[in-house]
C-alpha atoms as an extended CHARMM CRD file, in Angstrom:
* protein
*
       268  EXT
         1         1  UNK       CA             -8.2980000000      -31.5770000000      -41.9900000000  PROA      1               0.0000000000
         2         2  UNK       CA             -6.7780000000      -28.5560000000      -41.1320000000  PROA      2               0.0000000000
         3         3  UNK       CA             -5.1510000000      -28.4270000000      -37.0590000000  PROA      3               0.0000000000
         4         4  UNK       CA             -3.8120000000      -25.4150000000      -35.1500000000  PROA      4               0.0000000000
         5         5  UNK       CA             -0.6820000000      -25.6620000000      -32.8920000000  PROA      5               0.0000000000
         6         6  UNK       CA              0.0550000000      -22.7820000000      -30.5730000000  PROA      6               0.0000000000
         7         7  UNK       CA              3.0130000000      -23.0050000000      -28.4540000000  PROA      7               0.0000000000
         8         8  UNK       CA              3.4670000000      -22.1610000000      -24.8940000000  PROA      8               0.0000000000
         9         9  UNK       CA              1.2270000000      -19.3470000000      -23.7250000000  PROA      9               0.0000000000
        10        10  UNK       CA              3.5780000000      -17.1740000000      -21.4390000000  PROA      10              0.0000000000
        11        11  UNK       CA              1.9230000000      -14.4240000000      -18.7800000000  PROA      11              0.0000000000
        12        12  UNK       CA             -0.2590000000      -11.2150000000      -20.2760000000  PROA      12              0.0000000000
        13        13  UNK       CA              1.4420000000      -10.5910000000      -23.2960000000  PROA      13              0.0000000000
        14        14  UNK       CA              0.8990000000      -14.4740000000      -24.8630000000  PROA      14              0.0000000000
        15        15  UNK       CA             -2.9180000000      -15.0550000000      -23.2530000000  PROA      15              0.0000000000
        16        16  UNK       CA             -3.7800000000      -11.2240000000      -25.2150000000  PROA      16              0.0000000000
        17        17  UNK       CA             -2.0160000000      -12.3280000000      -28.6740000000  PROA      17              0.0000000000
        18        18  UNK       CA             -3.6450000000      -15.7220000000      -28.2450000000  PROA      18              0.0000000000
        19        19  UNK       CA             -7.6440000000      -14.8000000000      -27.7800000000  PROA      19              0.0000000000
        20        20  UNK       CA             -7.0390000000      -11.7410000000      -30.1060000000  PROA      20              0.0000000000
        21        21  UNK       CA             -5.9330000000      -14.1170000000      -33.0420000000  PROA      21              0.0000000000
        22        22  UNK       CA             -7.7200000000      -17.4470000000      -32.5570000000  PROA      22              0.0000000000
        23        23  UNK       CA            -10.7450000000      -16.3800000000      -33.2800000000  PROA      23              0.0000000000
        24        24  UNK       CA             -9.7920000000      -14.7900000000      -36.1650000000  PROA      24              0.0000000000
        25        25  UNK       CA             -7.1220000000      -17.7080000000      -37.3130000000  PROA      25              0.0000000000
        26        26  UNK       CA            -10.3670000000      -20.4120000000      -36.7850000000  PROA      26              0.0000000000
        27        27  UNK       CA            -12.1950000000      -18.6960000000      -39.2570000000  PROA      27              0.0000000000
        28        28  UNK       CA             -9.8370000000      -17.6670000000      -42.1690000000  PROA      28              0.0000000000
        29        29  UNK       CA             -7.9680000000      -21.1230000000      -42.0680000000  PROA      29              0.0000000000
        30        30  UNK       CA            -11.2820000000      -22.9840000000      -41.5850000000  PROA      30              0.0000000000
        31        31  UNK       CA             -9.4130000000      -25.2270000000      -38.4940000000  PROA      31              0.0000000000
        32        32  UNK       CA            -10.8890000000      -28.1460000000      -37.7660000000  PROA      32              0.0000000000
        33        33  UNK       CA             -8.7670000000      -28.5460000000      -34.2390000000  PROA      33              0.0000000000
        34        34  UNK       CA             -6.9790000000      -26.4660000000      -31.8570000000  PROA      34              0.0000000000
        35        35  UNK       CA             -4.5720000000      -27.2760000000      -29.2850000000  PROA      35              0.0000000000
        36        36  UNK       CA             -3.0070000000      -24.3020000000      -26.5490000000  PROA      36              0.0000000000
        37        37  UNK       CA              0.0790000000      -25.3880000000      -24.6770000000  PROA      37              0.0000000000
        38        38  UNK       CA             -0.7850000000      -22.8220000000      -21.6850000000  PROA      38              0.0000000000
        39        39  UNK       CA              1.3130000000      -24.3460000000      -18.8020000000  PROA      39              0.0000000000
        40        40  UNK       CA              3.0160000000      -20.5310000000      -18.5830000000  PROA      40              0.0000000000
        41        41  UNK       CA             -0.3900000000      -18.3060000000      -19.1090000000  PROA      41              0.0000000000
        42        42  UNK       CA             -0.3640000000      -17.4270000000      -15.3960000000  PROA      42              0.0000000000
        43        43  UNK       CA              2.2440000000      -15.0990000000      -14.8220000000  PROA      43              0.0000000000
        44        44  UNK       CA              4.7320000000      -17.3990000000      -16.8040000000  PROA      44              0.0000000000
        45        45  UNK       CA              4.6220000000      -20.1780000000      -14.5550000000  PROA      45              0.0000000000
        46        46  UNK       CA              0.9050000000      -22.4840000000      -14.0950000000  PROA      46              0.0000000000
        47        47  UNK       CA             -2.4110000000      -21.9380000000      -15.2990000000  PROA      47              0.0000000000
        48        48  UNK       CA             -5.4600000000      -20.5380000000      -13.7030000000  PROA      48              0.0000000000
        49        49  UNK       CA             -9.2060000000      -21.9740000000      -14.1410000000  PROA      49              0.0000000000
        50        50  UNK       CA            -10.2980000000      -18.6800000000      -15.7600000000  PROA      50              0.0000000000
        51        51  UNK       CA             -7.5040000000      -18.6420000000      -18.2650000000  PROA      51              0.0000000000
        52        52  UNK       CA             -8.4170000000      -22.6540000000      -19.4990000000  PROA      52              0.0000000000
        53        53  UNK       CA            -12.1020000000      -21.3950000000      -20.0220000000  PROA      53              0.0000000000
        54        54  UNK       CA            -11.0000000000      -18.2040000000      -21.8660000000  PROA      54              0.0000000000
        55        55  UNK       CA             -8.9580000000      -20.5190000000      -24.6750000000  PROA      55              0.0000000000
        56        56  UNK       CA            -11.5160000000      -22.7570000000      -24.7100000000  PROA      56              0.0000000000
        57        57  UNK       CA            -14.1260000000      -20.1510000000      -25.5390000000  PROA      57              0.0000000000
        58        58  UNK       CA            -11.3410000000      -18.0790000000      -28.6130000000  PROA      58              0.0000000000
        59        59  UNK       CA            -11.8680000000      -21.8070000000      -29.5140000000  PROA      59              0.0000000000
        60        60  UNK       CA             -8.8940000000      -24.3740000000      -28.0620000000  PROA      60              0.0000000000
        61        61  UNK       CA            -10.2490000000      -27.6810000000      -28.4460000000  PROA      61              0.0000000000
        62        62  UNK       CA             -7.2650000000      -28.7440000000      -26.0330000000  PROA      62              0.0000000000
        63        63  UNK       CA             -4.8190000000      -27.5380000000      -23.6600000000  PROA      63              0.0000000000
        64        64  UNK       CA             -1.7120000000      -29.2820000000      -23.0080000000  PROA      64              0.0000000000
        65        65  UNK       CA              0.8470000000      -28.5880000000      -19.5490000000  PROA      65              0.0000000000
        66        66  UNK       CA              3.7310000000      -29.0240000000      -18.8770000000  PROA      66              0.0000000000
        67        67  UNK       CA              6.5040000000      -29.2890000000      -15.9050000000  PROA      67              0.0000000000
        68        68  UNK       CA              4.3750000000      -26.0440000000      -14.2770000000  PROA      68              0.0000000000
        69        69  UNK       CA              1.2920000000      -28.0120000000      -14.4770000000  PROA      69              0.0000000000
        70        70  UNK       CA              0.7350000000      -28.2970000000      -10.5000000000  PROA      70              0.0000000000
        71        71  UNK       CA              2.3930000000      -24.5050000000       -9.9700000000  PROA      71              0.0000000000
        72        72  UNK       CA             -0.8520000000      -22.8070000000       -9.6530000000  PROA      72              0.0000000000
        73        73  UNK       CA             -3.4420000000      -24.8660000000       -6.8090000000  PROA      73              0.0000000000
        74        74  UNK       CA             -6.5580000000      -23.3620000000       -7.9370000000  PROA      74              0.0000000000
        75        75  UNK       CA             -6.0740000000      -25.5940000000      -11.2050000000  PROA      75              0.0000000000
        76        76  UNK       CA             -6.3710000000      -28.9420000000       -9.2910000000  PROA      76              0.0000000000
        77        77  UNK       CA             -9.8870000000      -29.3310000000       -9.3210000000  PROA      77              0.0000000000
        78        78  UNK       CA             -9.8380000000      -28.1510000000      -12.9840000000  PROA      78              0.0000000000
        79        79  UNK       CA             -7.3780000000      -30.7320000000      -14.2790000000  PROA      79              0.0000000000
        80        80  UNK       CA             -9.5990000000      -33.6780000000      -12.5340000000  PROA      80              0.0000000000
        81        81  UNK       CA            -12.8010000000      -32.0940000000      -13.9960000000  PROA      81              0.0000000000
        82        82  UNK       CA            -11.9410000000      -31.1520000000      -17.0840000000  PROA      82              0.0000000000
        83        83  UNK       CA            -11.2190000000      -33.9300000000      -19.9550000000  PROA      83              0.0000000000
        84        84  UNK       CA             -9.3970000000      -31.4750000000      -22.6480000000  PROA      84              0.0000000000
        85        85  UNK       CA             -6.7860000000      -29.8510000000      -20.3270000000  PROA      85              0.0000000000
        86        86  UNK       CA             -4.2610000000      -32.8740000000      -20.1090000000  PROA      86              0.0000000000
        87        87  UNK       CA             -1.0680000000      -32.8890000000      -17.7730000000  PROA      87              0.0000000000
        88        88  UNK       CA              2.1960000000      -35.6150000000      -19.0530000000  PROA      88              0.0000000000
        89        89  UNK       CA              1.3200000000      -38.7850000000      -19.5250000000  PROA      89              0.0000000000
        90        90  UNK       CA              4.3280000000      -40.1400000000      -17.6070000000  PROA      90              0.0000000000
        91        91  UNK       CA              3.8140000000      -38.6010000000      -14.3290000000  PROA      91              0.0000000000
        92        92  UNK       CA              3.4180000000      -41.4060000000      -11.6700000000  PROA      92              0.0000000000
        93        93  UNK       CA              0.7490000000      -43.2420000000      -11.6350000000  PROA      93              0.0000000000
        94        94  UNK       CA             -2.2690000000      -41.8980000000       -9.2280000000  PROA      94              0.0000000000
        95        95  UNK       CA             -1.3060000000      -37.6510000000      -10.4560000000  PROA      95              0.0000000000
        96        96  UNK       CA             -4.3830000000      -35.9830000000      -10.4730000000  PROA      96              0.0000000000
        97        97  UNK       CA             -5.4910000000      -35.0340000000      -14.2790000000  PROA      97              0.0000000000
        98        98  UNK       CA             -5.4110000000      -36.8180000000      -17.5970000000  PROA      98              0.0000000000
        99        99  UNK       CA             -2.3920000000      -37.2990000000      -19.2980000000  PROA      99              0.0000000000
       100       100  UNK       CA             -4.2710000000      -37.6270000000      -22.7480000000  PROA      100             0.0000000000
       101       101  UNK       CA             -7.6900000000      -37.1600000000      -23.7470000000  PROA      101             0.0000000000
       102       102  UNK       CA             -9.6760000000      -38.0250000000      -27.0570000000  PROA      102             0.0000000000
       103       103  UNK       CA            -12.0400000000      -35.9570000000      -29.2020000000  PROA      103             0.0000000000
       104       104  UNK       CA            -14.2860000000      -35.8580000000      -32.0300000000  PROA      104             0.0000000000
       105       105  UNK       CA            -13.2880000000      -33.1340000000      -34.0460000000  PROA      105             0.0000000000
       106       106  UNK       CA            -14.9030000000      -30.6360000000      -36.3730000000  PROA      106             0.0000000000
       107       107  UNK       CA            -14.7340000000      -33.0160000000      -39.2190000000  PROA      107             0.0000000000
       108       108  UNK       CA            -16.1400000000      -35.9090000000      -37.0970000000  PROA      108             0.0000000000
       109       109  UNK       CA            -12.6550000000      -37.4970000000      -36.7940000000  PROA      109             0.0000000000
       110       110  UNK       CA            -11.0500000000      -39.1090000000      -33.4210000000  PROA      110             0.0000000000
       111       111  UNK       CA             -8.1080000000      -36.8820000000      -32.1830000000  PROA      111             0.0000000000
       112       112  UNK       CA             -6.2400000000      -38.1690000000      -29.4320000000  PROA      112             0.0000000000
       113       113  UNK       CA             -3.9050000000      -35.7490000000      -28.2110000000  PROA      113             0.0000000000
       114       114  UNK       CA             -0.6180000000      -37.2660000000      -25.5080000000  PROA      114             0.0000000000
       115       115  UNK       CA              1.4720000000      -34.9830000000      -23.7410000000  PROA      115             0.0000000000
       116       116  UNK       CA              5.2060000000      -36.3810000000      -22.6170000000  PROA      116             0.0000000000
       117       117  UNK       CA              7.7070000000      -35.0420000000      -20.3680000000  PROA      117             0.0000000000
       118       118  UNK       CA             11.3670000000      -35.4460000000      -21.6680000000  PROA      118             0.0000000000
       119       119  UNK       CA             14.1730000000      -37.1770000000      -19.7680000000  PROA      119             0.0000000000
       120       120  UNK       CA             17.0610000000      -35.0060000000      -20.7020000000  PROA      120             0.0000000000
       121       121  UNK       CA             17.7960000000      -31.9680000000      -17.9940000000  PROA      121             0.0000000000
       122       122  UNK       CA             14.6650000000      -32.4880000000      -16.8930000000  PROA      122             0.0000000000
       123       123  UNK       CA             13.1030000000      -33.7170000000      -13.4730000000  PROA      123             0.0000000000
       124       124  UNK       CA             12.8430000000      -37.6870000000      -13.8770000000  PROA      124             0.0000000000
       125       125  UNK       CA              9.8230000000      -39.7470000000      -14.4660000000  PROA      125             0.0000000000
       126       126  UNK       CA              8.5060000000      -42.4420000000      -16.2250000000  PROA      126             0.0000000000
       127       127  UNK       CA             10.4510000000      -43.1830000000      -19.6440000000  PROA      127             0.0000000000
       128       128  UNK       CA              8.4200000000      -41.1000000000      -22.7500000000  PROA      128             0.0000000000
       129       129  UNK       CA              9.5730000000      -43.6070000000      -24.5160000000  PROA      129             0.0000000000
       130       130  UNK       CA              8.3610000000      -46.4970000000      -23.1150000000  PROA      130             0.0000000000
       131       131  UNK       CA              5.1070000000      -44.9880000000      -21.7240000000  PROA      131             0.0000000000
       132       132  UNK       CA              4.0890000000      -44.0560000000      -25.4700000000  PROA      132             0.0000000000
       133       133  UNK       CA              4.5670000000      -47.3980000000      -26.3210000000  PROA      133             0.0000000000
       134       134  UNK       CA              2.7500000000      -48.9560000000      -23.7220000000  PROA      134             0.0000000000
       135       135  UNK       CA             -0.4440000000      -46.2040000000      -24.3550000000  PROA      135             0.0000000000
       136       136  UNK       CA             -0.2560000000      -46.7740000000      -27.8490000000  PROA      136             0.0000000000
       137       137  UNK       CA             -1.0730000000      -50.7480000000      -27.6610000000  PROA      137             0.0000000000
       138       138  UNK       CA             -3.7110000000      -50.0490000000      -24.8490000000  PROA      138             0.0000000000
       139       139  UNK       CA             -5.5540000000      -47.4150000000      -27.2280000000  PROA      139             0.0000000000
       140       140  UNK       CA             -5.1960000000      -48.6690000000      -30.3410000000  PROA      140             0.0000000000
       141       141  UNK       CA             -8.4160000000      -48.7260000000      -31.9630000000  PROA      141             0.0000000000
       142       142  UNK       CA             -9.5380000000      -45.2670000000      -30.3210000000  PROA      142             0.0000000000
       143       143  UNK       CA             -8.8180000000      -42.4700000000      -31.8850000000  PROA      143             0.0000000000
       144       144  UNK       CA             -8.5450000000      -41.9910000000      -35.9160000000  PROA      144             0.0000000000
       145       145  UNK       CA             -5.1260000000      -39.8990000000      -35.7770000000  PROA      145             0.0000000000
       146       146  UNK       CA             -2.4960000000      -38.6770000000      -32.9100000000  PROA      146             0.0000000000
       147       147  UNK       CA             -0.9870000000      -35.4320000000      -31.4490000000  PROA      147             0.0000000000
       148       148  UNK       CA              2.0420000000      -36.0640000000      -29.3410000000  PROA      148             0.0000000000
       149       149  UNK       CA              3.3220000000      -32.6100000000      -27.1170000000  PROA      149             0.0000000000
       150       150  UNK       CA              6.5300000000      -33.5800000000      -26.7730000000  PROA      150             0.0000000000
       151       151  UNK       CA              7.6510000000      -31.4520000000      -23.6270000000  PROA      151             0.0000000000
       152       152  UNK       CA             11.3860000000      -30.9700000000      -23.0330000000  PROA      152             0.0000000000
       153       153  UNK       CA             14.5080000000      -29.2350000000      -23.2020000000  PROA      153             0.0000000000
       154       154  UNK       CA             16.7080000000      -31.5300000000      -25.3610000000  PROA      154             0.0000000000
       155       155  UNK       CA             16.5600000000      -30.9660000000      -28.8610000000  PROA      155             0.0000000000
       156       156  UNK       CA             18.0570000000      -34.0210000000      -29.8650000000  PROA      156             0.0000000000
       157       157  UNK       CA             15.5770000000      -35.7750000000      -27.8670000000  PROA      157             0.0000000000
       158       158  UNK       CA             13.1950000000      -34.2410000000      -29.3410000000  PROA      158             0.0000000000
       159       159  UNK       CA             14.1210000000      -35.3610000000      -33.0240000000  PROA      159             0.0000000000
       160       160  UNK       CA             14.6520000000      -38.9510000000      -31.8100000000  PROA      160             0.0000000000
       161       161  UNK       CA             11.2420000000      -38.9750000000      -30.4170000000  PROA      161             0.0000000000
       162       162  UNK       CA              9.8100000000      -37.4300000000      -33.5820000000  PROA      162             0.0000000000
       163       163  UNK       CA             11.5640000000      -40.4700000000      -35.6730000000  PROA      163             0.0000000000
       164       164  UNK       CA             10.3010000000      -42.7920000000      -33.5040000000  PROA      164             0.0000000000
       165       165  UNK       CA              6.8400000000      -41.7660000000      -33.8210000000  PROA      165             0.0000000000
       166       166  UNK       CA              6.8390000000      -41.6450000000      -37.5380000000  PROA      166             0.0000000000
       167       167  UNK       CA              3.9530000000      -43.3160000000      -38.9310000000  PROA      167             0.0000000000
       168       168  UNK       CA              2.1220000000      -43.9510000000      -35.6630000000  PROA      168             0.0000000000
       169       169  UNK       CA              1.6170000000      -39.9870000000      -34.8760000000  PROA      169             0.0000000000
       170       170  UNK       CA              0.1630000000      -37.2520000000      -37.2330000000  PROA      170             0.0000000000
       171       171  UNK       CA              2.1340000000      -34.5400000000      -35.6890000000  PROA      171             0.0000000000
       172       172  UNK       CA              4.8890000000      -34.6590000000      -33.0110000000  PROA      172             0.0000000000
       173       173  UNK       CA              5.7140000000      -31.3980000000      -32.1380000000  PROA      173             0.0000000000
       174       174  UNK       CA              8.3140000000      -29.9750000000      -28.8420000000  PROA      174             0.0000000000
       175       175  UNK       CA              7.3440000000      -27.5630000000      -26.6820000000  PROA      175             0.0000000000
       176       176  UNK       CA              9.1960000000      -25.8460000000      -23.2500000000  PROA      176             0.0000000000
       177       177  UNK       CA             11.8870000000      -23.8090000000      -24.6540000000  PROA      177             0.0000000000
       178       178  UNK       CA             10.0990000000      -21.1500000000      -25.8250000000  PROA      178             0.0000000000
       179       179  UNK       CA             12.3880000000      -20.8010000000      -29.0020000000  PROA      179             0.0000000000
       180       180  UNK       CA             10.4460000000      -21.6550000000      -32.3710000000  PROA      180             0.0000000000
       181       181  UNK       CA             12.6660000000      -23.6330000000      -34.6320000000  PROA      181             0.0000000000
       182       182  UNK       CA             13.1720000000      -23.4840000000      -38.0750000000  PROA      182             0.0000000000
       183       183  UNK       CA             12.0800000000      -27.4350000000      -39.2370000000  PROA      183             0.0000000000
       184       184  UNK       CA              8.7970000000      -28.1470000000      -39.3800000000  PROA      184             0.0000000000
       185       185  UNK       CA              8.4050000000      -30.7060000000      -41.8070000000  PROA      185             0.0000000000
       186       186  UNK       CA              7.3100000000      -34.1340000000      -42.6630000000  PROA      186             0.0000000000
       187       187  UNK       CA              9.1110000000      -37.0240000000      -41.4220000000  PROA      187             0.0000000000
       188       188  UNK       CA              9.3760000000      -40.4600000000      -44.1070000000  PROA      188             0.0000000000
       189       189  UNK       CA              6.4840000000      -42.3270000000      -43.2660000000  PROA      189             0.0000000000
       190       190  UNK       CA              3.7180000000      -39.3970000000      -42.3910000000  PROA      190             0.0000000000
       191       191  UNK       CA              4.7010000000      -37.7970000000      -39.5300000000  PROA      191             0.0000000000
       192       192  UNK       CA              4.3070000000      -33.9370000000      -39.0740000000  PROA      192             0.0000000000
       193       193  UNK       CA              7.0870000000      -32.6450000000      -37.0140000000  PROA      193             0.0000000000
       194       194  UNK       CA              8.5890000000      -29.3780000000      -35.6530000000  PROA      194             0.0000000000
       195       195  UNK       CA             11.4810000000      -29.6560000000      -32.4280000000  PROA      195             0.0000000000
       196       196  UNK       CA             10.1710000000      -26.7240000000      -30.7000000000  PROA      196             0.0000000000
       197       197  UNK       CA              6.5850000000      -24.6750000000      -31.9500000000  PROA      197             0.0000000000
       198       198  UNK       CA              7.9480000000      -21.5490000000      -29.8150000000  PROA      198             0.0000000000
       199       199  UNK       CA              5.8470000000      -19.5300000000      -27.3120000000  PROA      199             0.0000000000
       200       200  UNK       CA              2.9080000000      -17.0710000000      -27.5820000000  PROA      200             0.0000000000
       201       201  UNK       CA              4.1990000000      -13.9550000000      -25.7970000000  PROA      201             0.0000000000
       202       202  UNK       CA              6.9100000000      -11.1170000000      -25.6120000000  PROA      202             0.0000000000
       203       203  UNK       CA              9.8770000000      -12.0200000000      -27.6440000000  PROA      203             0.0000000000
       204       204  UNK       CA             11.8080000000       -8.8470000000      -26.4170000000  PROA      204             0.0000000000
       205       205  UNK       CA             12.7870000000      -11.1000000000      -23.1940000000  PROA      205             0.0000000000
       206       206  UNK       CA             14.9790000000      -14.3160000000      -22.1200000000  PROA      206             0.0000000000
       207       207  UNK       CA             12.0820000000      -16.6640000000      -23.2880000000  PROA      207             0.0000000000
       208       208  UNK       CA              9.2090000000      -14.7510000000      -22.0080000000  PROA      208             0.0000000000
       209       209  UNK       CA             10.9010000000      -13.0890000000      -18.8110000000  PROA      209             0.0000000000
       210       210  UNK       CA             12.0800000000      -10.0320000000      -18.0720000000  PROA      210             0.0000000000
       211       211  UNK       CA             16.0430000000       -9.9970000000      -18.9920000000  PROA      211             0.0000000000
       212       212  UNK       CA             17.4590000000       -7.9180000000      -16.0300000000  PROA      212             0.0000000000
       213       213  UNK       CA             16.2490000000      -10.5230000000      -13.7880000000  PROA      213             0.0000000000
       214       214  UNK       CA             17.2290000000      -12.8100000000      -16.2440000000  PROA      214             0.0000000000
       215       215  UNK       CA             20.8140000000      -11.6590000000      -17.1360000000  PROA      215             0.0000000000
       216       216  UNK       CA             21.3310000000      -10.9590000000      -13.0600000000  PROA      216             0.0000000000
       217       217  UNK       CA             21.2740000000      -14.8600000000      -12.6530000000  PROA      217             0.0000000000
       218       218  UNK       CA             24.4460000000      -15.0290000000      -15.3800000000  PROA      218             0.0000000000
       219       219  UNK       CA             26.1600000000      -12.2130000000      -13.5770000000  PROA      219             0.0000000000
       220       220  UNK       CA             25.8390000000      -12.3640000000      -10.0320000000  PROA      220             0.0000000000
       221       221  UNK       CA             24.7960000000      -15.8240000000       -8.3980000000  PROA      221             0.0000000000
       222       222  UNK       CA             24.2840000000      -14.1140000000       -4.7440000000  PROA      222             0.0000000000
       223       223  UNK       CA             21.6290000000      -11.8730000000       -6.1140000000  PROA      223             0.0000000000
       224       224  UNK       CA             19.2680000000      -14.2840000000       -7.4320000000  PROA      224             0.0000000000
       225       225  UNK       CA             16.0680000000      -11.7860000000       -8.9180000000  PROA      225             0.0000000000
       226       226  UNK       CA             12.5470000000      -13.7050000000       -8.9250000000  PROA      226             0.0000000000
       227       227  UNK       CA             11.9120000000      -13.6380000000      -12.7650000000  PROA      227             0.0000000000
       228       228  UNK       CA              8.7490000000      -11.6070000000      -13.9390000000  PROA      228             0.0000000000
       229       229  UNK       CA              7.1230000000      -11.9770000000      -17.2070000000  PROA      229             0.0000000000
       230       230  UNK       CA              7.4260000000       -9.7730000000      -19.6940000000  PROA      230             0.0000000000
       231       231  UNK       CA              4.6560000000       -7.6860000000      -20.5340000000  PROA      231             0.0000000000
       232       232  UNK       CA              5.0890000000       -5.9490000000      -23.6680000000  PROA      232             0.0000000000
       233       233  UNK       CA              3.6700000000       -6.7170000000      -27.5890000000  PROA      233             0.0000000000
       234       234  UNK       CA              3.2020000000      -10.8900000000      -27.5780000000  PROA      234             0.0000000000
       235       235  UNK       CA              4.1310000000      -12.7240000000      -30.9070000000  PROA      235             0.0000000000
       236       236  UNK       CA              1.6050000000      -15.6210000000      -31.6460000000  PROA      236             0.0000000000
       237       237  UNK       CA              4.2370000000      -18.9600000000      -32.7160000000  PROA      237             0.0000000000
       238       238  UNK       CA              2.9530000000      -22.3090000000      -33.2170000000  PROA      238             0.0000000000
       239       239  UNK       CA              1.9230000000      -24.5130000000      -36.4280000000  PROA      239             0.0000000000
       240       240  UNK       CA             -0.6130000000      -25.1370000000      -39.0660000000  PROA      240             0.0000000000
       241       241  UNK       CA             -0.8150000000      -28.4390000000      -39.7700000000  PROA      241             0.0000000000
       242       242  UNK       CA             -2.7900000000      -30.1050000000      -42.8730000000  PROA      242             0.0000000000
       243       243  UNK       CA             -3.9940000000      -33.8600000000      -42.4040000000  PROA      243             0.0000000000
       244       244  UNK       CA             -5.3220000000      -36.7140000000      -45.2090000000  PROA      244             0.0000000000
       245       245  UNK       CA             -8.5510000000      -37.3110000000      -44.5420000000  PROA      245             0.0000000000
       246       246  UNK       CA             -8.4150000000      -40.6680000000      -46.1390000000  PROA      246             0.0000000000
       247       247  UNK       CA             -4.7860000000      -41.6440000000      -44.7160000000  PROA      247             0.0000000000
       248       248  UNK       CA             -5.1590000000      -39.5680000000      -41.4380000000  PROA      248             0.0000000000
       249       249  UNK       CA             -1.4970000000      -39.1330000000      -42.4710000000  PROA      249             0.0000000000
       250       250  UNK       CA              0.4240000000      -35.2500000000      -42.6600000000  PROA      250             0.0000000000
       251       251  UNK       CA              0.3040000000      -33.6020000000      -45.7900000000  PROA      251             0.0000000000
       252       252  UNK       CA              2.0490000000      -30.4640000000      -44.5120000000  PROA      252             0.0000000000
       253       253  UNK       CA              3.2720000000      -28.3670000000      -41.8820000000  PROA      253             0.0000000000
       254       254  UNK       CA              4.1770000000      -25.1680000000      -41.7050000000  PROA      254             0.0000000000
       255       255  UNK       CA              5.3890000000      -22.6140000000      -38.9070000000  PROA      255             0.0000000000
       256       256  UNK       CA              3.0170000000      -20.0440000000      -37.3480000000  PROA      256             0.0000000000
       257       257  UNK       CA              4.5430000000      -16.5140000000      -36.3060000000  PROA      257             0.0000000000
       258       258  UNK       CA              2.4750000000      -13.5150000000      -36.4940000000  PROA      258             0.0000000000
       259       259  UNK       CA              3.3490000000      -10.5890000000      -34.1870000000  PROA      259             0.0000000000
       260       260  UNK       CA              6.6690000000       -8.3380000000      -33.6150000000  PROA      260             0.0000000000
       261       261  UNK       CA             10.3750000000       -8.8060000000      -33.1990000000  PROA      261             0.0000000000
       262       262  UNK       CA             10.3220000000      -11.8740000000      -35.1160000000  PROA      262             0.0000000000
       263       263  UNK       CA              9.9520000000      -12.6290000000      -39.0350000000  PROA      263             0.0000000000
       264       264  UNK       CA              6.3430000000      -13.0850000000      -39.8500000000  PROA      264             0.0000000000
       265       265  UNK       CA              5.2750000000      -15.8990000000      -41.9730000000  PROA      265             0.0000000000
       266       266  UNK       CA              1.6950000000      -14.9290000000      -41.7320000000  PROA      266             0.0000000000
       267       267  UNK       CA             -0.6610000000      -11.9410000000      -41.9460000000  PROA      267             0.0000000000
       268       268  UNK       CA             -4.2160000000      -12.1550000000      -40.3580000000  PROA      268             0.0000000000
């Protein structure tokens, strides 16, 4: 089984690279399941109705949030609607949306897919920890194999998360920082893992934005700028993951990045 991560979707330049190359990356890796993170598509911050249906028609089986789930109202009705566009699972109790959802893949098997927000420099809710734990007893017999979206800032966080979902996860892998990091690999007992899959936009900006309003902040904290995206060439980042179909278990992982200013490790 063959799954497609593609990290967080930021403004024009991501949602273009993104429904140029899915199409295209579906069919020449054969994927059997896609997941968007595309909590930034909007203008860098939310998602818009249109923009969920547009992934889901390049061919996102999923779409994971984020901390700008709620930033954009017309998605409201979407996330209650909709059971593949999922919001954190440890939001309080009663937030409109799902915070995981579970479906049969190309190959017939069960993917449950969880998104978590992270504790660390990051507005508080319930424990990841302790909410994965909880969902995983209550869903036990489900789902054949598990995505975790690990969304947060920390990388160290991150890692410990990953290591404690080895073995009971087929891929943990960060999102939110927008910077693609350099481990993807297989944890002891299974576990796919990568701290941060990167984001699907313009690389020649402070993590999607523009940099003079970005670099203004650093300089000058009277003359706060309102960040824009930035809207030139997007880079596509994420990960190709590659799953036993007998173990449901990781065989391998590798990083995705096809586009400029970064080192490709892929050619479409």
């Amino acid at each position: 089984m063959k799954i497609l991560f593609c990290g967080d979707v930021v403004g024009r330049s991501g949602r273009k690279a993104v429904l140029e190359l899915l199409p295209k990356l579906k069919e020449k890796w054969a994927l059997d399941f896609i997941i968007v993170n595309g909590e930034n598509a909007a203008h860098g911050f939310g998602l818009m109705p249109r923009m969920f249906y547009e992934f889901v028609e390049a061919g996102a089986d999923v779409v994971t949030m984020g901390n700008h789930t709620f930033d954009k109202k017309d998605i409201f009705e979407t996330l209650d609607k909709e059971p593949y566009i999922i919001r954190p699972l440890n939001y309080p109790e009663g937030t409109i949306g799902h915070g995981f959802c579970i479906k049969t893949a190309a190959n017939n098997k069960r993917v449950a897919v969880v998104q978590l927000l992270g504790k660390l420099f990051m507005k508080q809710y319930e424990n990841p920890f302790a909410t994965m734990e909880k969902w995983l007893m209550e869903q036990a017999n489900n789902y054949d194999l598990l995505i975790v979206d690990y969304h947060a800032e920390a990388s160290a966080e991150k890692q410990a998360f990953g290591l404690f979902m080895d073995g009971k996860a087929a891929l943990v892998i960060g999102t939110h920082t927008h910077v693609p990091t350099g481990d993807a690999k297989l944890l002891s007992d299974g576990t796919a893992y990568m701290t941060d899959a990167g984001m699907c936009g313009d690389y020649n900006s402070v993590i999607g934005q523009q940099f003079g309003g970005a670099i203004s902040r650093f300089l000058d904290k009277t003359k706060i700028e309102r960040l824009q995206p930035s809207e030139g060439l997007g880079t596509f980042c994420g990960a190709l993951v590659e799953i036993d179909d007998n173990t449901n278990k990781a065989l391998k992982i590798e990083a995705v990045r096809i586009g400029p200013h970064l080192a490709n490790t892929h050619t479409v």
